[in-house]
LUMMARMI-132462 format. One record per residue (C-alpha): residue number from 1; residue in three letters; chain; x, y, z. Coordinates in Angstrom, 1 decimal. Example, Ala and Ser with C-alpha at 12.3 -4.5 7.8 and 13.67 -1.06 7.14 Angstrom:
BEGIN
     k     r   c        u        v        w
     1   ala   A     12.3     -4.5      7.8
     2   ser   A     13.7     -1.1      7.1
END
This chain:
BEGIN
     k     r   c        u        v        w
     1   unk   A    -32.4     19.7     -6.2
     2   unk   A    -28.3     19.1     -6.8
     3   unk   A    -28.0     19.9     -3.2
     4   unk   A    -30.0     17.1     -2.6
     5   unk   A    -28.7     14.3     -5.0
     6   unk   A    -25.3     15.5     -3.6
     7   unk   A    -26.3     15.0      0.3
     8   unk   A    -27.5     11.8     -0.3
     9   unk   A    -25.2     10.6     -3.0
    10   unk   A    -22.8      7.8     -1.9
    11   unk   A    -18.9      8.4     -2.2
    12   unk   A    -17.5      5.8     -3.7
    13   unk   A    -14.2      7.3     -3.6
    14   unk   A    -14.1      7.4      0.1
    15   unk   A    -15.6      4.1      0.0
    16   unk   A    -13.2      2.0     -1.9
    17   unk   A    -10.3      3.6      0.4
    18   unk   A    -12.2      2.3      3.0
    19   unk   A    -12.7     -0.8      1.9
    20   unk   A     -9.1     -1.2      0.9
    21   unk   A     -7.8     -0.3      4.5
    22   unk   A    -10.3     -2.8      5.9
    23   unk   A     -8.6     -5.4      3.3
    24   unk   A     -4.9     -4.1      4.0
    25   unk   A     -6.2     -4.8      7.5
    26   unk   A     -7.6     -7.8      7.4
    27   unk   A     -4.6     -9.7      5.2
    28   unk   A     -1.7     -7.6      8.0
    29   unk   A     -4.0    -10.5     10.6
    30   unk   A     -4.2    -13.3      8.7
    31   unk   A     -0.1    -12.8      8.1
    32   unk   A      0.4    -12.1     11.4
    33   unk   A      2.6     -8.9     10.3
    34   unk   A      2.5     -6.0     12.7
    35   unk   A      2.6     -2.6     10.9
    36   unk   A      5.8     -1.5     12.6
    37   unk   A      7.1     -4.9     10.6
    38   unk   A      5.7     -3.7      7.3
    39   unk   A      7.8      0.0      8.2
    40   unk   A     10.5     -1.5      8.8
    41   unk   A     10.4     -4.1      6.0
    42   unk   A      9.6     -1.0      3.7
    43   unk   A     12.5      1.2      5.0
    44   unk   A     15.0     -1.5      5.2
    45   unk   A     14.1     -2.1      1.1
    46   unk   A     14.5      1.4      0.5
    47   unk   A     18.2      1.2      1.9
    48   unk   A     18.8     -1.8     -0.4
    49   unk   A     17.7     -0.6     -3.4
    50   unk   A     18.9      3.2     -3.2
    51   unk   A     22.4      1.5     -3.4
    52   unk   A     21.6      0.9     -6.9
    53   unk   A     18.6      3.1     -8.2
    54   unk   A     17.5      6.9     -7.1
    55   unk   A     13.8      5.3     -5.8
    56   unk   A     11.1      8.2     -4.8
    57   unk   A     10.2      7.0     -1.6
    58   unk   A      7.5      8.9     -0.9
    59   unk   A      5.4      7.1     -3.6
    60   unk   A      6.6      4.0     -2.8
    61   unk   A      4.1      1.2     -1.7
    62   unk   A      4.6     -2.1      0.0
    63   unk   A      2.0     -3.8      0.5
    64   unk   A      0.3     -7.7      1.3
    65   unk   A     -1.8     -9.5     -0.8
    66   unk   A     -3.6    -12.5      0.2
    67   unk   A     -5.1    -15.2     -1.3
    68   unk   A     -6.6    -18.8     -0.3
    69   unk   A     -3.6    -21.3      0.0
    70   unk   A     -0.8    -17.8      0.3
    71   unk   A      0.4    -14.6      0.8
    72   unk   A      2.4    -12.4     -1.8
    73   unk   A      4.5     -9.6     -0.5
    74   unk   A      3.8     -6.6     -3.5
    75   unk   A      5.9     -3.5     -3.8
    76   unk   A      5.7     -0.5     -6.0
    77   unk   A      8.6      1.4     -5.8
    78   unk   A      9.0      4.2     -8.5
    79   unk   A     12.3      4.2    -10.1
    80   unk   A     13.8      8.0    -11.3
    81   unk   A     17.4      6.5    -12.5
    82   unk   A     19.6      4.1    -12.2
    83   unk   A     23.2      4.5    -10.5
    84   unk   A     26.3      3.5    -12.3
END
């Protein structure tokens, strides 16, 4: 019977990644952002910001989040120290 409940049980993990792609997505359109934009928007902030803080890039996230009336550019960028 587990075999069962398991093969027909939905994945909500897989589906909220999904769903956020399709979001991610759908606000890159309505921006008019290309993804190679976003890269190099990302990369270039990286270079900026290591001048002044040791950043782990590989869990950094930049991301758009749209709204009604506007857009808001978010990033997450994980700090380990600061340079002095």
């Amino acid at each position: 019977m587990d075999f069962i409940n398991r093969l027909f049980k939905e994945d909500t993990a897989s589906k909220n990644m999904a769903v956020e792609r399709l979001r991610l997505v759908l606000v890159h359109d309505r921006a008019s952002v290309s993804t190679g934009l976003m890269e190099s928007l990302k990369e270039e902030m990286f270079q900026v910001i290591s001048k002044y803080m040791e950043i782990d890039e590989t869990n950094m996230e930049v991301k758009l989040n749209a709204g009604e009336r506007s857009t808001a550019l978010i990033a997450n960028i994980p700090v380990k120290r600061i340079k002095r």
